[in-house]
N, C-alpha and C positions, 0 to 999 in steps of 0.2 A: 642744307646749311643756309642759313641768316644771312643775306648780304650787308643788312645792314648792323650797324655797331650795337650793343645792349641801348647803351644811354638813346641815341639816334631813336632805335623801337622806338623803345618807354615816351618818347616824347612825341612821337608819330603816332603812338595808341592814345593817347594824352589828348590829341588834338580831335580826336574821330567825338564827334555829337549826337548826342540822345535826342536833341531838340533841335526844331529849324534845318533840319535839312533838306536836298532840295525835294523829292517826292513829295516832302509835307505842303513845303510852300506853293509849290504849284498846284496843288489838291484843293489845300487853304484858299488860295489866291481866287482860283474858278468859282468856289464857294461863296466867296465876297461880295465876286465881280456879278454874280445871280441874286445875290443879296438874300442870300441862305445863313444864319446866323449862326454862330457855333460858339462855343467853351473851346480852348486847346489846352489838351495836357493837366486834365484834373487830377489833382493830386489824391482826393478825398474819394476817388472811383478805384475800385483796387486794378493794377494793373496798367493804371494814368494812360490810360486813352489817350490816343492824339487830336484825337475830333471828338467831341460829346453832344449830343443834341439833347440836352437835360429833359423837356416836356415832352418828346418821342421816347424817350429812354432808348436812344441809337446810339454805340461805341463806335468808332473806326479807327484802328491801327493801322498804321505806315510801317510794315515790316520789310526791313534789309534782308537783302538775300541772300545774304554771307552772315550774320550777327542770330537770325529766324531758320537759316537751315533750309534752304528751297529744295524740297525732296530732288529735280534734277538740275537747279542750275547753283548748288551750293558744289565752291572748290575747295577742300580739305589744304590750306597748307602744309609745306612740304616738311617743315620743321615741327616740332613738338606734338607732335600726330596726339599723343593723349590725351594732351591740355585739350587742344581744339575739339576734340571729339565729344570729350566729355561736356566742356563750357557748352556747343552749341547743343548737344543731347539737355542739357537742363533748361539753356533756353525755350527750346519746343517742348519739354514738361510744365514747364510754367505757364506759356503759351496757352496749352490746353486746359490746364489749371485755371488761369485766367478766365478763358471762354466759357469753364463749365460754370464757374461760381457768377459768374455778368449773368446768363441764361438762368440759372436759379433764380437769381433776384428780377428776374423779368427785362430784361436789356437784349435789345439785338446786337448780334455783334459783328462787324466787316472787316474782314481783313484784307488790306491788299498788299501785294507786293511790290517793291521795287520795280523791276522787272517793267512789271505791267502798264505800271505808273507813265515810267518813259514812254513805254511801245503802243499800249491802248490805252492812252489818257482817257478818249471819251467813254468807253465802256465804264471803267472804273469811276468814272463820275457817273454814269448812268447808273452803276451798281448803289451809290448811296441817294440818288433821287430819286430811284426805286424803292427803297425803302419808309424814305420820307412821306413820299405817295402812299404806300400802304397804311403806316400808320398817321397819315392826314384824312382816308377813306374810313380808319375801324374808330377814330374819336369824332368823326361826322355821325357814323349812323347810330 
């Protein structure tokens, strides 16, 4: 059972953000601060990337670990088991949806987690300057 009131929810789901939240900012922010340039949140990329590197053709998504489904650290709420089930089920179809059509058209794609974000910041920024590296190495030679 719901401790909190209908309207209460509605206006507590209401508040939860697609954009700027903190994983991104602190991602973003390190990226800046290295004077690594980016696009956020292209709308005109299917899927609206949180990071885009346009002339690498590199995505990176900031995925929630509640909202993406983290195969072990996502917690089913206790209420509406089917709603939740099924919303996050289509989120991680899409997910992959997304990933395959970006690699079709030639894009790497990154995803990180929440999770990660917090607990291995620097790996997870190593994971997108390694990329960066690689394709700064295949337009050199």
């Amino acid at each position: 059972m719901d401790n909190l009131t209908k309207e209460y929810r509605h206006k507590n789901m209401q508040n939860i953000r697609s954009k700027g939240t903190k994983p991104e900012v602190v991602i973003m922010r390190e990226l800046k601060r290295r004077k690594i340039y980016f696009a956020k949140h292209v709308d005109s990329i299917i899927g609206k990337p949180d990071i885009v590197f346009r002339k690498k053709k590199i995505t990176v998504f900031i995925d929630s670990d509640f909202w993406h489904g983290h195969p072990k650290r996502y917690i089913m709420p206790k209420t509406n088991i089917e709603y939740w089930s099924n919303k996050i089920a289509q989120n991680r179809q899409r997910d992959k949806e997304v990933n395959r059509k970006l690699k079709q058209d030639g894009w790497k794609v990154i995803r990180l987690w929440e999770y990660d974000i917090k607990n291995c910041f620097d790996k997870c920024i190593q994971k997108i300057l390694s990329e960066l590296a690689k394709k700064e190495i295949k337009n050199s030679v």
